[in-house]
BAKOLNU-658055 format. One record per residue (C-alpha): residue in one letter; x, y, z. Coordinates in nm, 2 decimals. Example, Ala and Ser with C-alpha at 12.3 -4.5 7.8 and 13.67 -1.06 7.14 Angstrom:
<atoms>
 code      u      v      w
    A   1.23  -0.45   0.78
    S   1.37  -0.11   0.71
</atoms>
This chain:
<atoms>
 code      u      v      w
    X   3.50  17.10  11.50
    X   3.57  16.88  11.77
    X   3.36  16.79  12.09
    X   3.57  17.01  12.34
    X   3.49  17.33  12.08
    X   3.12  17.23  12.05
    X   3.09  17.21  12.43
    X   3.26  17.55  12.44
    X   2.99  17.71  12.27
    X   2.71  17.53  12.55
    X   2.90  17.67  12.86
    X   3.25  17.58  12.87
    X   3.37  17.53  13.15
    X   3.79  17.48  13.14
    X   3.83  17.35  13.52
    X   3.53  17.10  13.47
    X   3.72  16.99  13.15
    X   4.01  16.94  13.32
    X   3.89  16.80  13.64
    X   3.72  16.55  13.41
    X   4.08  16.44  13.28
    X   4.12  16.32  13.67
    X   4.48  16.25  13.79
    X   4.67  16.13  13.45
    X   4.69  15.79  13.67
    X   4.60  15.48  13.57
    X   4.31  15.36  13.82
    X   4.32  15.77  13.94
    X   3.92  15.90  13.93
    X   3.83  15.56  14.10
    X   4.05  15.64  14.39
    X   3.92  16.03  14.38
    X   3.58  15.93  14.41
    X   3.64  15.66  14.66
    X   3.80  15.92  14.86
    X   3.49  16.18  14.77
    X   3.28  15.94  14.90
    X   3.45  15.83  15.24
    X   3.54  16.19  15.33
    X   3.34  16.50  15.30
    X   3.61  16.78  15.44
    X   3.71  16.99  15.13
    X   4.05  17.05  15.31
    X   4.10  16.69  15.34
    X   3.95  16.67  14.97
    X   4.22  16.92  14.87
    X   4.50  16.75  15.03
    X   4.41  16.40  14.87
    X   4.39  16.57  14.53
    X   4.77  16.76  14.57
    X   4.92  16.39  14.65
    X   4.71  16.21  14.38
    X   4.80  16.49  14.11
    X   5.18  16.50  14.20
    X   5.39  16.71  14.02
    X   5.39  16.72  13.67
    X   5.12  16.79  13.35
    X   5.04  16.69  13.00
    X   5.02  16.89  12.66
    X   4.85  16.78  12.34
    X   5.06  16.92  12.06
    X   4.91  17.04  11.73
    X   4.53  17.00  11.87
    X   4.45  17.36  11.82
    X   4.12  17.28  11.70
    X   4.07  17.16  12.05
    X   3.99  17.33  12.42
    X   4.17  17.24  12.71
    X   4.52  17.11  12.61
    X   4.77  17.16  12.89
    X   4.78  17.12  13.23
    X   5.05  17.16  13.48
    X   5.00  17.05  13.86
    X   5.29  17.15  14.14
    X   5.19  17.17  14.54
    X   4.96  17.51  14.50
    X   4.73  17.38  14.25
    X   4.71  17.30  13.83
    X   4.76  17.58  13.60
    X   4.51  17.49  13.25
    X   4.60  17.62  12.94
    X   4.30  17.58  12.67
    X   4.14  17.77  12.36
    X   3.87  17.96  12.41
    X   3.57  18.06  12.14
    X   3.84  18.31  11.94
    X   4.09  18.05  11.94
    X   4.31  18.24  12.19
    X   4.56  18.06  12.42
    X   4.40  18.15  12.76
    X   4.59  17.98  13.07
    X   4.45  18.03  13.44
    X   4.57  17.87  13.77
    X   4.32  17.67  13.97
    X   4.38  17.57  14.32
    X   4.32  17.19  14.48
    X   4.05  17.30  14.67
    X   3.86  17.44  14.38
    X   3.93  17.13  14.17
    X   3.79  16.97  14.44
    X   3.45  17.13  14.47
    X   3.47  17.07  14.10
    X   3.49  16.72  14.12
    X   3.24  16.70  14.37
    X   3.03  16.88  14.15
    X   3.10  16.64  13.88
    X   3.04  16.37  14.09
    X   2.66  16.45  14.24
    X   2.56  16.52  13.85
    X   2.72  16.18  13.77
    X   2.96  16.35  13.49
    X   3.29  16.24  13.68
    X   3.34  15.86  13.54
</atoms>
């Protein structure tokens, strides 16, 4: 079983999985937090995050075994795509404002980097 699954089963939670991915940038959670920290707006968080994304995503082929393993990001938000406890492909659509509070989240219980 691998650590994604095993966190599943404590309270998964797919957006804070994939909000802990950051940007798919190299240097890309250090400039998030730097931002995070200089600038409290959550608009302005929101709009930072849609440029620092970009458009584009990732996939991890043949990780079944695995949660969160897709992620697509366009100018509205990211849509996840991950396993859940049945092994069922489940896909939602987040926005950049609730990644976002995410990341903040993440980043006030020191789980972001």
């Amino acid at each position: 079983m691998c650590e994604q699954m095993k966190r599943f089963l404590k309270g998964f939670s797919p957006i804070e999985e994939y909000a802990k991915l950051g940007s798919g940038f190299s240097g890309g959670k250090e400039r998030i937090v730097k931002f995070f920290n200089s600038n409290n707006s959550i608009a302005d968080r929101a709009e930072f995050l849609k440029k620092e994304y970009g458009i584009g995503g990732f996939g991890i082929p043949g990780k079944k075994m695995c949660v969160v393993h897709s992620g697509q990001t366009d100018g509205r938000g990211s849509t996840i795509e991950y396993y859940n406890e049945n092994m069922h492909n489940i896909k939602i659509f987040v926005t950049y404002k609730q990644i976002a509070e995410t990341i903040n989240d993440l980043i006030e219980r020191g789980e972001y980097i």
